[in-house]
N, C-alpha and C positions, 0 to 999 in steps of 0.2 A: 624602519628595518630593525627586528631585532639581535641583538648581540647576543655573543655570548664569548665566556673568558677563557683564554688557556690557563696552565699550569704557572705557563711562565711569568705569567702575571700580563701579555696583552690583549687589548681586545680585536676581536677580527668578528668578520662577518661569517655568519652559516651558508656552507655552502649551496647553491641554488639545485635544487631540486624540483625536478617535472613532479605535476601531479599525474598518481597514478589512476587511471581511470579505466573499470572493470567493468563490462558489460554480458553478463551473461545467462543464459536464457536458465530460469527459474525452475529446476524438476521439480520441486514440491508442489508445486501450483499447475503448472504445468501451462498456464495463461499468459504469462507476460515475462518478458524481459526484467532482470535486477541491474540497476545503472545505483556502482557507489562511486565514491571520490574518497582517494587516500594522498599521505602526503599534500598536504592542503600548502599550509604556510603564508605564504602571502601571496598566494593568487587565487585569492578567495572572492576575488571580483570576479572573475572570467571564470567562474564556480556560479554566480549570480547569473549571465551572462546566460548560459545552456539552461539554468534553470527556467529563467526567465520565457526562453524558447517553451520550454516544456509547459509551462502553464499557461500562453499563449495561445500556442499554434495545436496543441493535443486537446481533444475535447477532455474534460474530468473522468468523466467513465473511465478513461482508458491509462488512465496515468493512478498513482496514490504513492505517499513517501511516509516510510516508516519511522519515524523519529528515531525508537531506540535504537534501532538498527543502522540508521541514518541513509536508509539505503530507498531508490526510488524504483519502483516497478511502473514501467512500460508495455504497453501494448505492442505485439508482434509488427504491426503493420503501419507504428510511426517508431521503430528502432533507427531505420536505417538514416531517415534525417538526423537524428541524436549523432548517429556514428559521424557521418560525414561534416558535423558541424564541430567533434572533438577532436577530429582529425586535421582540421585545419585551425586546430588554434596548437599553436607552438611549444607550448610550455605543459604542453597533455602527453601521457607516454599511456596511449588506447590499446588496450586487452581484450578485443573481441573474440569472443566465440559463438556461433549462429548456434539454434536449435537444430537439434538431432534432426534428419529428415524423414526419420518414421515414426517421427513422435506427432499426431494429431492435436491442434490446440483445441484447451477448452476456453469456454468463454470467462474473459476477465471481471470480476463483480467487483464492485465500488459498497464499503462499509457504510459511506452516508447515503447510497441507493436505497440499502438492505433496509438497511434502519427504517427509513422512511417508509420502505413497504409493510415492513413489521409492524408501522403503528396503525400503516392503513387496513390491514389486514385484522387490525385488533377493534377498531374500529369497525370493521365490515361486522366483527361476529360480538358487537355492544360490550365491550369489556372496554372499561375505562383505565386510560392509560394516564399518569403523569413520568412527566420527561424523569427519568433514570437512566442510571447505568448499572446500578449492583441486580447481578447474578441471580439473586434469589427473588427479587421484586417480578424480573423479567422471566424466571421463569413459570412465575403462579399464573402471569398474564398469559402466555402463551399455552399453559392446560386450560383454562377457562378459554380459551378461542380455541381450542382444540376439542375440545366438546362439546361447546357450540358448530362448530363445522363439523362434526364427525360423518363420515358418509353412513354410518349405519344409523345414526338420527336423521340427519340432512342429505338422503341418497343428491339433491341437486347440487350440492356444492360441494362435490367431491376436486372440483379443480381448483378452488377457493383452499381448500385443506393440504393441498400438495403444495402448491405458490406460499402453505403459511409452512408449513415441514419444511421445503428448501431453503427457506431465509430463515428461519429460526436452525438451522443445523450451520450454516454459514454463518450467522452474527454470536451464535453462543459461545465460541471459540474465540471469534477472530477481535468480535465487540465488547459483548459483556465482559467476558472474565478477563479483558484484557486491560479494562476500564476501573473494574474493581480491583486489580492487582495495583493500582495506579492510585486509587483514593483509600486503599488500605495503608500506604507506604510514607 
């Protein structure tokens, strides 16, 4: 347990604090639920605890946790087991808020999915991939598949070139230049 001093010169314990535990559904994304944890302190086990739950019992698709942010986004349709397991742990003070009910979900995408499709897709259209993350690598790959597939060259794979548009518009952002800020630094 740690201490800390007063003025007066004794030592006393810090007072015990609930962790505060914030759930609320994501408008930027518009996909998944944000689950963070504040006020930690020392019940960082039963922090392990719910996590543990999450990467057990949620398929991967449907979960992913942002480091910097330290925050975990959830799929809409395993929130409510999160809630009801925070809720009966004791030392949790849970801040739900549901999604809007006219707001439409979109489908939640997984960054090591994308990726994967990315190479497969680089691969479909013989452009040779070695594993990266900088920015400007991944972008020369993805014109060279992109001209390769182009439907006014390639009229038949015009569905081939959209499945590579939508994962290159989702990993450019979310992957790359997020990766490159990371090994810049």
């Amino acid at each position: 347990m740690a201490y800390r001093r007063r003025f007066n010169g004794l030592w006393t314990k810090p007072e015990e604090r609930k962790v505060t535990v914030s759930i609320t559904w994501d408008l930027v994304t518009n996909a998944a639920y944000r689950l963070k944890f504040d006020n930690i302190g020392p019940h960082f086990p039963k922090i392990q605890l719910v996590i543990s739950v999450i990467k057990q019992t949620i398929p991967s698709s449907q979960y992913e946790y942002d480091g910097e942010t330290k925050t975990w986004y959830i799929g809409e349709r395993y929130i409510r087991g999160i809630v009801d397991i925070c809720n009966t742990i004791p030392d949790f003070d849970v801040v739900y808020t549901e999604k809007p009910s006219e707001l439409p979900t979109s489908k939640m995408y997984n960054k090591d999915e994308d990726y994967a499709e990315f190479k497969r897709m680089l691969s479909f259209a013989h452009v040779p991939w070695e594993e990266s993350t900088n920015f400007k690598i991944a972008k020369r790959a993805y014109l060279k598949a992109a001209m390769y597939l182009h439907p006014d060259i390639r009229p038949d794979m015009a569905t081939e070139m959209t499945t590579l548009n939508t994962v290159w518009d989702r990993l450019k952002t979310s992957y790359f230049k997020e990766k490159e800020q990371v090994s810049a630094s």
